[in-house]
C-alpha atoms as one frame of an Amber mdcrd trajectory, in Angstrom:
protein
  -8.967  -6.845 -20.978 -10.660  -5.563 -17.467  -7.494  -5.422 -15.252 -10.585
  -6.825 -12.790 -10.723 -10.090 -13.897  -7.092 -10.811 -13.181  -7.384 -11.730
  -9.637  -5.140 -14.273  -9.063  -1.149 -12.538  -8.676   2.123 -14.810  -9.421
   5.612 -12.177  -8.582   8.701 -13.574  -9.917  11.820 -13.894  -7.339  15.101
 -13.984  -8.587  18.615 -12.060  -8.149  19.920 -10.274 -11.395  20.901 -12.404
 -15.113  19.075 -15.273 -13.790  16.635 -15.346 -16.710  13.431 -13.543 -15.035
  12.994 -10.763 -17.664  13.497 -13.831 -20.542  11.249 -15.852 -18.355   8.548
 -12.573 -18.215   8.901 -11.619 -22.169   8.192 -15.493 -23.122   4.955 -15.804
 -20.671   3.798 -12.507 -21.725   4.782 -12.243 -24.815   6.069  -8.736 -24.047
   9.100  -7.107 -24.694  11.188  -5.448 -22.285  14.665  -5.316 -22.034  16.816
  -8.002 -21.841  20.567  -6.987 -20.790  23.611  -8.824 -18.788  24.008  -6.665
 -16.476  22.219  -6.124 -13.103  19.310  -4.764 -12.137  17.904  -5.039 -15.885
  14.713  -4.389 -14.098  14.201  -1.259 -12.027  10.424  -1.009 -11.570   7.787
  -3.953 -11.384   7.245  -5.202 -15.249   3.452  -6.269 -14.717   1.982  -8.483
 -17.816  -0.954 -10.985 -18.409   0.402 -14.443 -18.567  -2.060 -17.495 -18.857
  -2.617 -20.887 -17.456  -3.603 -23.483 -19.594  -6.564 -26.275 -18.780  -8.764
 -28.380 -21.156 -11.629 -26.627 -21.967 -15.243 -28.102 -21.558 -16.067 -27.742
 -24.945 -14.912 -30.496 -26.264 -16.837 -32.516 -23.755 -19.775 -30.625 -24.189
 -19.621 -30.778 -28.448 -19.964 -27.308 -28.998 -17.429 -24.803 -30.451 -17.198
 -21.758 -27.849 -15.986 -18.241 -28.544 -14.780 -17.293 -25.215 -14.484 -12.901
 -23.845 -12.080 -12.872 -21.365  -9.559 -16.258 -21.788  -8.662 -17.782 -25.514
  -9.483 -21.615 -26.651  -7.441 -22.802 -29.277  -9.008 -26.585 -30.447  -9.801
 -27.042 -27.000  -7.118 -25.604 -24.829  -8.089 -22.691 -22.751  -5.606 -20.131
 -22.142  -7.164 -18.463 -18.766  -5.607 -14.627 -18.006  -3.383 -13.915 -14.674
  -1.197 -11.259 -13.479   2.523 -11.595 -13.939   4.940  -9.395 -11.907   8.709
  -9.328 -12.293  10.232  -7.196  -9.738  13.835  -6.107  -9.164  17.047  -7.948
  -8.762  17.747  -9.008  -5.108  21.197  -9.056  -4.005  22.201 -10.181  -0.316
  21.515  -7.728   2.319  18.270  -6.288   0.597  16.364  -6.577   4.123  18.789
  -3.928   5.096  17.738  -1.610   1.944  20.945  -3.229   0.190  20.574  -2.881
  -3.685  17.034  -2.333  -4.763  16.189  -4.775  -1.679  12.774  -2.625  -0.464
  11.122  -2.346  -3.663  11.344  -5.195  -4.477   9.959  -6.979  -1.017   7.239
  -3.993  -1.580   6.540  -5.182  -4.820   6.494  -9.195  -4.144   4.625  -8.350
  -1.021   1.268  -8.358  -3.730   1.802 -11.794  -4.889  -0.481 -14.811  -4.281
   2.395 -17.111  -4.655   6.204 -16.524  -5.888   7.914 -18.447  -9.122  12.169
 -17.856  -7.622  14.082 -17.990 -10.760  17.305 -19.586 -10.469  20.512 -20.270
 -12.409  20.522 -23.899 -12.706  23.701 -24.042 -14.385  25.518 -22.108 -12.156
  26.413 -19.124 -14.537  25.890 -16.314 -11.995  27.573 -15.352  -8.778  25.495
 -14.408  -5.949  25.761 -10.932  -6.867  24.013 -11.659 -10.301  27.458 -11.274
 -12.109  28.391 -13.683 -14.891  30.693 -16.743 -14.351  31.667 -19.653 -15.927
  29.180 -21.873 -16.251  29.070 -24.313 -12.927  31.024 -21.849 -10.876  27.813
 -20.385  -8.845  25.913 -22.308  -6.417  22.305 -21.951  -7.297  21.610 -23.813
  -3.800  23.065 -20.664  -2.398  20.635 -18.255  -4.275  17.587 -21.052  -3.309
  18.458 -20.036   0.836  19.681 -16.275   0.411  16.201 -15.211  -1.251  14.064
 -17.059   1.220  16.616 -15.601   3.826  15.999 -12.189   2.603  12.279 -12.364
   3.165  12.340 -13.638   6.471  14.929 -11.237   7.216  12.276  -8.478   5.795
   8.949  -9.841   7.316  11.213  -9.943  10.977  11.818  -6.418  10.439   8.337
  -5.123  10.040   7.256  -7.017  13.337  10.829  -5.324  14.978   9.747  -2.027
  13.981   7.315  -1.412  16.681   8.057  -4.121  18.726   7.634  -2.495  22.715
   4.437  -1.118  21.147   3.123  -4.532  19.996   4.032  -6.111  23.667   2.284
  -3.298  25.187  -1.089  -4.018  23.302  -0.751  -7.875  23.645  -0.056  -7.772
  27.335  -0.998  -4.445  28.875  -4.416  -4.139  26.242  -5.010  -7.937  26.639
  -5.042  -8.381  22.592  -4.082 -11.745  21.310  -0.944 -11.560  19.735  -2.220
 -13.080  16.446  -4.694  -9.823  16.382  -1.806  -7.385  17.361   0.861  -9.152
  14.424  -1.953  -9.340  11.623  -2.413  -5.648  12.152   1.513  -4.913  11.958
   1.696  -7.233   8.649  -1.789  -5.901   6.928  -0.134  -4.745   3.809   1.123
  -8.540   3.172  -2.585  -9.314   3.672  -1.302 -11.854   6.675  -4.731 -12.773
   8.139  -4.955 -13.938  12.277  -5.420 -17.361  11.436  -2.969 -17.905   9.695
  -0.574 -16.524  11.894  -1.863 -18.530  14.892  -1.141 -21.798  12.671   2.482
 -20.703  12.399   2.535 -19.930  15.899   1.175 -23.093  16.941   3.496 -25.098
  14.448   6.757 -23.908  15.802   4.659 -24.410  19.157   6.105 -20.525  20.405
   3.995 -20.479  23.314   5.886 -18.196  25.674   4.881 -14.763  26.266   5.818
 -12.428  23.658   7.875 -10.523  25.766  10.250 -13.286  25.904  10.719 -13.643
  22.911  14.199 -13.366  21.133  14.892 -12.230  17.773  16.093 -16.103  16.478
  12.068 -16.573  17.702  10.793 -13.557  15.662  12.962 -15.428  12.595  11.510
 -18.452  13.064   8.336 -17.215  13.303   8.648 -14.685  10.422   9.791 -17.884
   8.043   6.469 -20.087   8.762   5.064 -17.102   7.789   6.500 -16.568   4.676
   6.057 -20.293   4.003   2.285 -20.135   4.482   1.954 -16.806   3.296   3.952
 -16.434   0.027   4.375 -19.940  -1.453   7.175 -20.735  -3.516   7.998 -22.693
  -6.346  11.794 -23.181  -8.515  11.632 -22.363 -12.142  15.355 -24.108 -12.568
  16.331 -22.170 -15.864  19.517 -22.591 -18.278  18.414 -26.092 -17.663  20.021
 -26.884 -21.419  23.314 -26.019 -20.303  25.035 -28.905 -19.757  26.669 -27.799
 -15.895  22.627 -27.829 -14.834  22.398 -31.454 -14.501  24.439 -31.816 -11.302
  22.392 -29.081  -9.771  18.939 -30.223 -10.815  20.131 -33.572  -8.808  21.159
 -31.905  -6.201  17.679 -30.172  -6.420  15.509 -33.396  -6.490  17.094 -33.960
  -3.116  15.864 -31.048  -1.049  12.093 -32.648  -2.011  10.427 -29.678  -3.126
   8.209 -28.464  -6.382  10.693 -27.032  -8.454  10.920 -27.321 -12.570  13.596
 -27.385 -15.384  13.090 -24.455 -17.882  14.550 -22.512 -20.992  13.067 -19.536
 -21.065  14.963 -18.503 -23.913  13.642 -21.680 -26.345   9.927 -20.865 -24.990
  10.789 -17.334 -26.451  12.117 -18.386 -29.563   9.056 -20.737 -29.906   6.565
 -17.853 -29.611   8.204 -15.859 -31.599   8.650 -17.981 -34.466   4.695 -18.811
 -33.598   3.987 -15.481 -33.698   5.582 -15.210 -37.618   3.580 -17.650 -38.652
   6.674 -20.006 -38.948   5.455 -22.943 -36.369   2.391 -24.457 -34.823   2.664
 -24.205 -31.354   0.855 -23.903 -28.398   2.334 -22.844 -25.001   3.012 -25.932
 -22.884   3.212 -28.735 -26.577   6.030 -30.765 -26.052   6.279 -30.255 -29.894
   5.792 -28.219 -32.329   5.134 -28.494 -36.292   6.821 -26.068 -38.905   4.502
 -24.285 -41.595   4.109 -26.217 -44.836   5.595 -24.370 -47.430   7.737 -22.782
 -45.052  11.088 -22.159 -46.190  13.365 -21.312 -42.866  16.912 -19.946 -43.076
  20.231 -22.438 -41.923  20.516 -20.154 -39.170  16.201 -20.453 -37.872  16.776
 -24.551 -39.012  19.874 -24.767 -36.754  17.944 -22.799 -33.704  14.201 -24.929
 -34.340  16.683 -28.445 -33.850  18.063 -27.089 -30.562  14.873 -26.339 -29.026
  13.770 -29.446 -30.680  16.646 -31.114 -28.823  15.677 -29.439 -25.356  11.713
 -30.669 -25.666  12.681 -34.350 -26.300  14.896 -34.026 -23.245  12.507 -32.154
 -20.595   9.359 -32.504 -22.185   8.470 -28.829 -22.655  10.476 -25.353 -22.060
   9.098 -25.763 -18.228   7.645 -22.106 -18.462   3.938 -23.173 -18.869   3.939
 -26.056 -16.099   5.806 -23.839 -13.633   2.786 -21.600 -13.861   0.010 -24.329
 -13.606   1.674 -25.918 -10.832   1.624 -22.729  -9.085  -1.901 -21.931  -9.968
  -3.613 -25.582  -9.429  -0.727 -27.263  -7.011  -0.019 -24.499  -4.720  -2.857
 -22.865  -4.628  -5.049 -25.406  -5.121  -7.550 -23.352  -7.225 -10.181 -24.574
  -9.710 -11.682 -23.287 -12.754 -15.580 -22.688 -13.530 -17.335 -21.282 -16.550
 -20.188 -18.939 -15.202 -22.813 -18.481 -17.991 -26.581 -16.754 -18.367 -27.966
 -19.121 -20.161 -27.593 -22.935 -18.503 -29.236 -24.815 -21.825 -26.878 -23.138
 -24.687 -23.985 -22.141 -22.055 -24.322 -18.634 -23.539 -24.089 -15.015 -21.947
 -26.688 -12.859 -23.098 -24.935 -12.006 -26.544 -25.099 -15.787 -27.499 -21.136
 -16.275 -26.905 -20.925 -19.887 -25.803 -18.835 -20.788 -22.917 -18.128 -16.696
 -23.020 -15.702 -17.110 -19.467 -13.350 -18.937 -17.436 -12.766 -17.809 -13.633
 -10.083 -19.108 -11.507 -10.656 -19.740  -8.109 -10.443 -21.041  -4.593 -11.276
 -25.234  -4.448 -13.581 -24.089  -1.640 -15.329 -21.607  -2.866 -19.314 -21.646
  -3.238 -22.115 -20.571  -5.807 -22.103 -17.265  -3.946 -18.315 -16.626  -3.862
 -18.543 -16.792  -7.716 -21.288 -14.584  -7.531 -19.559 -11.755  -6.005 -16.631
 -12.413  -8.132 -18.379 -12.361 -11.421 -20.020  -8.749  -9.953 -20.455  -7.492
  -6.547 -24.245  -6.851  -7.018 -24.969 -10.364  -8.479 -23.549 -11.657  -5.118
 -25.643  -9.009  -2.875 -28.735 -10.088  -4.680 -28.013 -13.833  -4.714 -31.193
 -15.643  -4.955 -29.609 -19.628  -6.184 -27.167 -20.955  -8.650 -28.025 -23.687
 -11.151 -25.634 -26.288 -12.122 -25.597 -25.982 -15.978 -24.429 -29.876 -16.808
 -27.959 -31.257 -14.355 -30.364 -27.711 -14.651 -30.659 -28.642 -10.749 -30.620
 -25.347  -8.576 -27.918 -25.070  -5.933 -27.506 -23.527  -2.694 -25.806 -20.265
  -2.191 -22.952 -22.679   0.267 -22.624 -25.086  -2.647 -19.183 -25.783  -2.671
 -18.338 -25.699  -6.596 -15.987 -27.990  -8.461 -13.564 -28.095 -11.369 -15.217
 -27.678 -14.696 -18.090 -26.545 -13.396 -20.673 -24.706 -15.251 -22.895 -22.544
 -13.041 -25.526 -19.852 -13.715 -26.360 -17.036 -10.937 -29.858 -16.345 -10.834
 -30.175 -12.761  -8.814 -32.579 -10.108  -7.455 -29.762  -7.694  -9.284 -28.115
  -7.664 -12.347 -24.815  -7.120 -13.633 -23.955  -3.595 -15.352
């Protein structure tokens, strides 16, 4: 699979033996190792996860036989890039630990799962306790601390230079910051928003270093979105935290990584029926499972009738659909069969922006289709759209172009 079609980036935060690598094997289906001891993970483990939607097939009545996603009896499994990164300990702003790669490496994110040890089996150094003895509240603010702490450090670095510019050169702040933060992609606007939320209207040679922190948080906040995959959620000790959790009023979701991974697996040998996200699955007919795979199948059976899934697949989705608020069209060359030009129905699935238009899908399908863009037609009416149509979800569109694609 074209690493090109993976546009949209989720990093996974988390300090050591929190579950991230068990998290990353079970969305991935990959195996790397797994060990309980810190920093498991020394450089960036980057897979293809998938998010999962309802295909329009089934609306449409025809069986498809998608490229680049899968569609199992009307599920479609759509590709993203998955990147677990290394342990953080506190102090990594300061190059504590392996505190700078991994900032460097979450810096490429489009939003950030933080793994955390909902039961409280970790200190904050990543080190195994008894189970309820860690504060996973604690982990929640140091992580979040650490980034602020690292995004306030790249504005500090040339600080008297990027005064002298905003004042002495007469560049707008915004301008002069967006420049200093380009490898996080930070973008003017969105740093004018922060500014004008925390209302930091002062000249910037005023202001302090708690300002810069301030400042450097509402731009992590708008920046790198964050959502709580609450794993070890089946440990018993969890349920005081994940209370405690409900009260701080943000997206966060129970998991077990390690039942997700047991799931696939046993999937994957043919001994289950089950799709990523089921709140159920069904064992094989004729199946005959050891007392030892019976015994492990009841406990994850146990853990789906409490949460309703292992939490791994709706973490994703909510960051994909929630967060982001992205959408999902199917792009096709021919709008009467919903073919490409090999005859494979319903051949793609692209991910992207809830305000995007028939000409942003152009250029992401292929840069010349968008140079070349001529009109769209809207597959479901055969009516031709504007290149500024402003596409919705489930959306069927074909590009009609002056170019074609390679």
């Amino acid at each position: 699979m074209s690493t090109n079609l993976l546009k949209l980036i989720i990093g996974l935060l988390g300090k050591a033996n929190v579950g991230k690598s068990t998290f990353f094997n079970a969305a991935t289906d990959s195996s790397i190792p797994i060990a309980n001891f810190p920093f498991t993970t020394i450089n960036p483990n980057i897979g293809v996860a998938f998010v999962r939607v309802n295909c329009v097939c089934k609306e449409l009545g025809v069986s498809d036989n998608p490229i680049t996603s899968q569609c199992i009896g009307g599920i479609r499994y759509i590709p993203i890039k998955l990147i677990d990164v290394a342990g953080l300990v506190p102090g990594a702003h300061s190059g504590r630990g392996l505190g700078n790669k991994f900032l460097d490496d979450a810096r490429q994110a489009d939003v950030l799962i933080h793994v955390i040890d909902v039961s409280g089996s970790t200190d904050e150094e990543g080190r195994p306790v008894n189970p309820g003895e860690g504060n996973p509240l604690f982990d929640l603010q140091f992580i979040e601390d650490e980034f602020d702490l690292w995004i306030r450090s790249l504005i500090l670095r040339d600080w008297d230079k990027i005064i002298r510019e905003s004042e002495n050169l007469k560049q707008r702040i915004e301008t002069v910051l967006s420049n200093r933060l380009s490898g996080l992609s930070i973008g003017e606007q969105l740093i004018r928003n922060s500014l004008d939320h925390i209302r930091l209207i002062k000249k910037p040679s005023e202001w302090t270093e708690e300002d810069l922190l301030i400042l450097s948080k509402q731009i992590r906040t708008r920046s790198k979105p964050i959502i709580l995959a609450a794993n070890k959620a089946d440990i018993s000790s969890s349920d005081i935290n994940i209370e405690k959790l409900k009260k701080l009023e943000r997206p966060f979701f129970p998991t077990v990584c390690e039942a997700e991974l047991l799931l696939r697996r046993a999937a994957h040998k043919n001994l289950i029926y089950y799709l990523p996200g089921d709140s159920s699955f069904e064992i094989k007919p004729h199946e005959t499972l050891s007392n030892k795979q019976n015994g492990a199948l009841e406990v994850v059976s146990s853990i789906l009738r409490k949460f309703g899934s292992t939490g791994i697949q709706q973490v994703i989705n909510h960051a994909c659909f929630e967060i982001l608020q992205n959408i999902v069209v199917y792009p096709v060359e021919d709008e009467y069969k919903f073919t490409d030009k090999k005859g494979n129905i319903l051949p793609d699935a692209r991910i992207i922006s809830n305000d995007s238009t028939a000409k942003d899908l152009a250029y992401l399908i292929h840069n010349d289709l968008g140079k070349g863009f001529l009109y769209a037609i809207d597959a479901r009416t055969k009516q031709r759209i504007g290149a500024e149509h402003e596409l919705k979800n489930g959306d069927i569109i074909k590009i009609v172009s002056t170019t074609s694609r390679n």
